[in-house]
C-alpha positions in Angstrom: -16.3 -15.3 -6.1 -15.9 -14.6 -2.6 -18.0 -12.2 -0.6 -17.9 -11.1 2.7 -21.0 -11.8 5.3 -20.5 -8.6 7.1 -21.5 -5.8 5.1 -18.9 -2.8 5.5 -19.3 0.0 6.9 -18.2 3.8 5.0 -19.2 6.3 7.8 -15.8 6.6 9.4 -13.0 8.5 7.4 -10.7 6.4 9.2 -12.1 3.6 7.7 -12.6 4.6 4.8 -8.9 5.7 4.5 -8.1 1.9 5.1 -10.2 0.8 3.3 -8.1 2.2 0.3 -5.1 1.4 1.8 -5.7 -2.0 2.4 -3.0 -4.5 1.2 0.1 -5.5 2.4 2.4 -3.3 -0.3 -0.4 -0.8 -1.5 1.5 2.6 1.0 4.7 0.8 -0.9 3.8 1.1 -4.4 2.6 4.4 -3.6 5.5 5.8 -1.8 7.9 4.7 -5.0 5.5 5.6 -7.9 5.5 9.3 -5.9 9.6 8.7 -5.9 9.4 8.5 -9.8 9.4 4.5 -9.9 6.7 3.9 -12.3 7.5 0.6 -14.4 5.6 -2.9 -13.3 9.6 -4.2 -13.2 11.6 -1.3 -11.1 8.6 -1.6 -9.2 8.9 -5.5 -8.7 12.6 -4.9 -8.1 12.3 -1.7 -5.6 10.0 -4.4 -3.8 11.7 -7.9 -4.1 9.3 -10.1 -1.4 6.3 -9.2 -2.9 4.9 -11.3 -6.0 4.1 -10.0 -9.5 0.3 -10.8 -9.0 -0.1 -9.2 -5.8 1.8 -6.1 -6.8 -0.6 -6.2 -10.2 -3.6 -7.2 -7.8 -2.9 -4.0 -6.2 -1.6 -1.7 -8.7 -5.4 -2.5 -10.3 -7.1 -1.2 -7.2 -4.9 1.6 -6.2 -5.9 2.3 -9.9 -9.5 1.4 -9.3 -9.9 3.6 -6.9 -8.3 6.6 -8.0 -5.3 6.6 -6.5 -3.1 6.2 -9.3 -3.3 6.1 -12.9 -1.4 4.2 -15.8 -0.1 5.0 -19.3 0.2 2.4 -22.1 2.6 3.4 -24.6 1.6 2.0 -27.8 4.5 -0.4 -28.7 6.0 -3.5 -28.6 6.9 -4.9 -26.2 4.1 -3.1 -24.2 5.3 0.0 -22.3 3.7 0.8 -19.0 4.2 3.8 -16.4 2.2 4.5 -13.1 1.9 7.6 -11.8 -0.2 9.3 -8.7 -3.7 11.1 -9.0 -4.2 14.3 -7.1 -6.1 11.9 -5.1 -3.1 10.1 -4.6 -1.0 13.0 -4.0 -3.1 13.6 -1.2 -2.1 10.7 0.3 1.7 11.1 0.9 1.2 13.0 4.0 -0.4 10.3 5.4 1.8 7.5 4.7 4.7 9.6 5.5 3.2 10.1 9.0 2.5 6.7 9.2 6.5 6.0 8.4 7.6 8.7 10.9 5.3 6.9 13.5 6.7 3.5 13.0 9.8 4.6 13.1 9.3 6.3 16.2 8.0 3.5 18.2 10.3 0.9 15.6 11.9 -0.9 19.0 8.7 -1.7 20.5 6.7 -2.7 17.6 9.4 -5.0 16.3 9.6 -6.5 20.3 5.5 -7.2 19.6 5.5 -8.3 16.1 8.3 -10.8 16.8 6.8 -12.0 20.2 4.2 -14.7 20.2 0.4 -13.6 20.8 1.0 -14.8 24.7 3.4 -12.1 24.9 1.6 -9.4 23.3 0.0 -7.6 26.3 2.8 -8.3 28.5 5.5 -6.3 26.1 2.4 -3.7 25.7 1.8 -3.4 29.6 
């Protein structure tokens, strides 16, 4: 198993907010289990590009670390809902900043993400 050669570092609450939130679809998942999509499948077809495995990769962690948490309905086939911790609750505000932020500046991020790195601190100057 993989492990990193820097050891991390906890003392920021910055980073330790990203440390949570790291993953490409993790804000995702979150922002439709808190919209009331909580099956693995309407949350696989809310979010098309991503793969089963990662979405179940990081379903676990969000799990994991507190974020959200998971019924298992005993029967077959296997019934399973997500829904958000307080912990997770606590969260929205966050991501929904986040959202309003990128959309604010949504014309220049989209120029720098599609430029090549040469053009980066040319479209940022």
């Amino acid at each position: 198993m993989y492990q990193k050669k820097i050891e991390r570092t906890l003392d920021c609450g910055a980073v330790l907010t990203m440390e949570v939130l790291h993953g490409k679809w993790k804000t995702t998942l979150l922002h439709f289990i808190a919209r009331s999509v909580q099956r693995p499948s309407d949350l696989q077809r809310a979010i098309p590009s991503a793969t089963r495995r990662v979405l179940n990769l990081q379903l676990n962690e969000l799990e994991q670390h507190g974020l959200i948490g998971k019924t298992i309905y005993p029967q077959l086939p296997p019934k399973v809902e997500y829904y958000l911790t307080p912990l997770g609750e606590s969260l929205l505000s966050v991501i929904d900043t986040m959202e309003q932020w990128g959309n604010h500046h949504r014309d220049t991020l989209e120029t720098l993400l599609s430029a090549t790195p040469a053009a980066w601190t040319e479209a940022a100057g």
